[in-house]
N, C-alpha and C positions, 0 to 999 in steps of 0.2 A: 045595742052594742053588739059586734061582731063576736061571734064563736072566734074562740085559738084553734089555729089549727095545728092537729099534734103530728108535729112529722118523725120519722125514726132518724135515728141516732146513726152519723154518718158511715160509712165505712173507714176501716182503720187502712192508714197511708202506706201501710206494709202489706195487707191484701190487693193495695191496688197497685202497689209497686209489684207487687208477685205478678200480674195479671196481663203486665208490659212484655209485649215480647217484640223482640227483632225482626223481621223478615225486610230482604232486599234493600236494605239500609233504610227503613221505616220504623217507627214504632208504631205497635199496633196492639188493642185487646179484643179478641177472639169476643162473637156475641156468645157464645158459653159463659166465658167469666166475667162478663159486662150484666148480665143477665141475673147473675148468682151476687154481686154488688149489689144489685138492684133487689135481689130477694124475688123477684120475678121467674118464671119459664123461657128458656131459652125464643120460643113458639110464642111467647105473648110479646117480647122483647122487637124479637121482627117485626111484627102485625105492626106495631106502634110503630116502628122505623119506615114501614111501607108508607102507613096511613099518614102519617109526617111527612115526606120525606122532601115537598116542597120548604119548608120550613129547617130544614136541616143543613149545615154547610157539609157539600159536599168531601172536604176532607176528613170527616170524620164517620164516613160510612163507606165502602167499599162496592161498583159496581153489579157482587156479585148476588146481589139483593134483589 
């Protein structure tokens, strides 16, 4: 029988709405507070987004990665 796997408890929908900002009529969240959702380092957050980044839709990362 398969282990459960124990995942943490999501974040709350007002930190993530905090986390929304405007620029150039886009929304966007900063990997700072995409990072800090994540409970993660700013620096481990990228590394994962580099090593992805085939895998990732490009609307939701930013060229300057």
């Amino acid at each position: 029988m398969p282990h459960a796997v124990k995942r943490k408890s999501t974040a709350p929908l007002a930190t993530i709405d905090a986390a929304i900002h405007s620029f150039r009529g886009e929304r966007v969240i900063l990997d700072a507070d995409l990072a800090k959702i994540y409970g993660v380092a700013t620096k481990v957050l990228n590394q994962a987004v580099k090593r992805n980044r085939e895998n990732s839709r490009p609307i939701f990362f930013s060229s300057s990665i």
